[in-house]
C-alpha positions as CSV (number, residue, x, y, z in Angstrom):
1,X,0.0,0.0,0.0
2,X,1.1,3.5,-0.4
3,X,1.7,6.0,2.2
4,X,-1.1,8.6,2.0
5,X,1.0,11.6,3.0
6,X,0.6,14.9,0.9
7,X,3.0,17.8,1.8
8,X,-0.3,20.0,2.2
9,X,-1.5,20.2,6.2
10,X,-4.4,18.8,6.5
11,X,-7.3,21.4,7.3
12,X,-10.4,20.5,9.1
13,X,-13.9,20.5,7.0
14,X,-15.3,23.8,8.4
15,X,-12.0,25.8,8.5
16,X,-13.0,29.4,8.3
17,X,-11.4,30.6,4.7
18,X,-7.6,32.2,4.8
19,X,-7.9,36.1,4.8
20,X,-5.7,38.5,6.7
21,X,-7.7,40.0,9.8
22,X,-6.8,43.4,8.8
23,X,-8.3,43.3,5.5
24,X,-11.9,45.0,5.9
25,X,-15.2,43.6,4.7
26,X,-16.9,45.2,2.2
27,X,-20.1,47.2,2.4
28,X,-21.6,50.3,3.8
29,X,-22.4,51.5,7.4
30,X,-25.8,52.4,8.2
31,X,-24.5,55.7,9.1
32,X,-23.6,56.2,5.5
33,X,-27.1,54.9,3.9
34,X,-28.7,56.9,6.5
35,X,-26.8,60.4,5.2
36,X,-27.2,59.1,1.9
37,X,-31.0,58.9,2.0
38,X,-31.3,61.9,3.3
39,X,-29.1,64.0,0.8
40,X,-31.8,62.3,-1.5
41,X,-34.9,63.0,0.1
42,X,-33.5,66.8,0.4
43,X,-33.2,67.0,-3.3
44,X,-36.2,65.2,-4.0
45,X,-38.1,68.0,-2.2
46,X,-36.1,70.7,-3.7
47,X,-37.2,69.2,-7.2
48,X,-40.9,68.8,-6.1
49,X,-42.0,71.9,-7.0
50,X,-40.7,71.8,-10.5
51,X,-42.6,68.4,-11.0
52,X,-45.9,70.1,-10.2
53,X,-45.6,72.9,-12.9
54,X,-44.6,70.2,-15.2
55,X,-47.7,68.0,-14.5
56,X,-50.1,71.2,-15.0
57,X,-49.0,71.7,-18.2
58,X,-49.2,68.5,-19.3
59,X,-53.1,68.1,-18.2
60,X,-53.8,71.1,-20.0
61,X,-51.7,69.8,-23.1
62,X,-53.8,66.6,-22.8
63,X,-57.0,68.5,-22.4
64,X,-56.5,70.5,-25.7
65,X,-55.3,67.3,-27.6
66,X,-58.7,66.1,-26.6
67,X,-60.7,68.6,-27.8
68,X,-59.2,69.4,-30.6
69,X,-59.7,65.0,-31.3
70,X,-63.7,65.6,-30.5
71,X,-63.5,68.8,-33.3
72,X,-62.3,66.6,-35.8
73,X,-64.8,63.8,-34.8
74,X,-68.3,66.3,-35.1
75,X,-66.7,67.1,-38.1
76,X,-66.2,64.5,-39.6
77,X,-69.6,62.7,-38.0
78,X,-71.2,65.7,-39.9
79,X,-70.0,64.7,-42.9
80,X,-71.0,61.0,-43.0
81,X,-74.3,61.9,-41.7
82,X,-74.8,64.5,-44.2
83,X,-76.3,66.7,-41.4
84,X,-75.7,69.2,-38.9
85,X,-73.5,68.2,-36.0
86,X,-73.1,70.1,-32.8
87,X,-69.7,70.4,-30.3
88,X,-71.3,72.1,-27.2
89,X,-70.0,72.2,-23.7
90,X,-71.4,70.2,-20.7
91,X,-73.6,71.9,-17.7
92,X,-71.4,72.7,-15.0
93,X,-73.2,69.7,-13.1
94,X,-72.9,67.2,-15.9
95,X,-70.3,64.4,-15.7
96,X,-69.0,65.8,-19.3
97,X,-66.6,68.8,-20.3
98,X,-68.4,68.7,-23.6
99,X,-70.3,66.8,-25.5
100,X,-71.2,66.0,-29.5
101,X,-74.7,65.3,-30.8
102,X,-76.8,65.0,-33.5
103,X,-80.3,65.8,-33.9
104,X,-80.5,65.7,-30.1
105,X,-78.7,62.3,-29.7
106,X,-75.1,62.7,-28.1
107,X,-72.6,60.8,-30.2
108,X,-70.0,61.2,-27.8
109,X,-69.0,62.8,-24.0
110,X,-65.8,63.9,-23.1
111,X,-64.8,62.8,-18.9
112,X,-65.1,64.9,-16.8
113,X,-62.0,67.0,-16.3
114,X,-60.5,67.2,-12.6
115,X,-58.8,70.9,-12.4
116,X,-59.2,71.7,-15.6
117,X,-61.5,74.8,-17.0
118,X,-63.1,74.5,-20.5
119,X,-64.5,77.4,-21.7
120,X,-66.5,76.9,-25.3
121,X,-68.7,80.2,-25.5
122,X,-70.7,79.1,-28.4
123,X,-72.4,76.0,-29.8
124,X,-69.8,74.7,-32.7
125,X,-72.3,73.5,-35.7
126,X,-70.7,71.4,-38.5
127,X,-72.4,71.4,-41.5
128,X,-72.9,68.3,-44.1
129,X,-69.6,69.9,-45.6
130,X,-67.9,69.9,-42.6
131,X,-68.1,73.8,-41.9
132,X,-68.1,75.4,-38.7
133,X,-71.1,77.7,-38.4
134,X,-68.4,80.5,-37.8
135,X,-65.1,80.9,-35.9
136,X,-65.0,79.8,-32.3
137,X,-62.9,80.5,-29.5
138,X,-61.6,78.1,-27.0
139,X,-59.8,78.0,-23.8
140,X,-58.0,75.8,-21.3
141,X,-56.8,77.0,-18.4
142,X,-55.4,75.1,-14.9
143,X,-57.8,75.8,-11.8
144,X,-54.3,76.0,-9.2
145,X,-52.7,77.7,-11.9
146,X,-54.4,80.2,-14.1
147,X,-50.8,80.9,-15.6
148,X,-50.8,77.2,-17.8
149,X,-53.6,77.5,-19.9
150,X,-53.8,77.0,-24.2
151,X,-56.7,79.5,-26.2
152,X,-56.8,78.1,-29.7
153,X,-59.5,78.9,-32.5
154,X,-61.2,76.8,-35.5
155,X,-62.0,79.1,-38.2
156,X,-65.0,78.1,-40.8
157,X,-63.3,76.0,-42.6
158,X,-62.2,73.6,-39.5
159,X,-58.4,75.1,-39.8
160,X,-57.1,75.2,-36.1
161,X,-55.2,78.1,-35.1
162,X,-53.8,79.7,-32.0
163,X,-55.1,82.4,-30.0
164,X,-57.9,84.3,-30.8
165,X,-59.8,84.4,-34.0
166,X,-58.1,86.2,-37.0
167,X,-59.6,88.9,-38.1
168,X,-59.5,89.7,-42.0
């Protein structure tokens, strides 16, 4: 038989593995996470305010883009039906902003908008040739921030514009 003897000491199964005790063990304190959050929760308020302006503007922007998508619908609902088709605005205690019908059926309701003012002053008629009974005015404004708000115009022939109606 051969002698089983190795020149490598024999460790025991569970030794604990060979690192210097000097070295340190990676990682962070809690005292550093803690500073850390907190550096981050400062800026986050700092930032806050910016965010809010930013998510005015963007209801407003989303409140004209759907308008301006209900205009071309009574439009063009006026011109398959070959009639007269009406964009009008909602009673204040309606669950609508506005509203299209046609021949006193509604054809489609905007939702209600939180925080966000509509102003349509007239009834917008479309015609069987897609005409707008005359130029209309409309305007979108933020309730918490009357300084975001879009006025934009459809002239007769259902060209958008912004601002107020041109006058020639």
């Amino acid at each position: 038989m051969q002698n089983r003897t190795s020149s490598r000491p024999m460790l025991p199964a569970h030794a604990p593995p060979r690192t210097p005790s000097h070295r340190p063990i990676g990682g962070f304190t809690l005292i550093e996470v803690l500073v850390t959050v907190a550096i981050l929760g400062i800026l986050a308020g700092l930032a806050a305010p910016s965010f809010k302006a930013l998510i005015e503007r963007y209801q407003v922007r989303t409140a004209r883009e759907d308008l301006v998508a209900s205009i071309y619908l009574a439009r063009s609902e006026a011109i398959r039906r070959g009639g007269d088709v009406t964009l009008e605005a909602c009673d204040d205690d309606a669950d609508c902003a506005w509203e299209i019908a046609a021949g006193g059926n509604s054809i489609q309701q905007s939702q209600k908008l939180h925080a966000i003012s509509v102003t349509i002053p007239d009834d917008v008629v479309f015609d069987r040739w897609g005409l707008a009974s005359s130029c209309h005015v409309f305007k979108i404004e933020h309730d918490r921030n009357n300084t975001i708000e879009q006025e934009f115009h459809i002239i007769r022939t259902g060209t958008l514009g912004d601002g107020a109606c041109p006058t020639t």
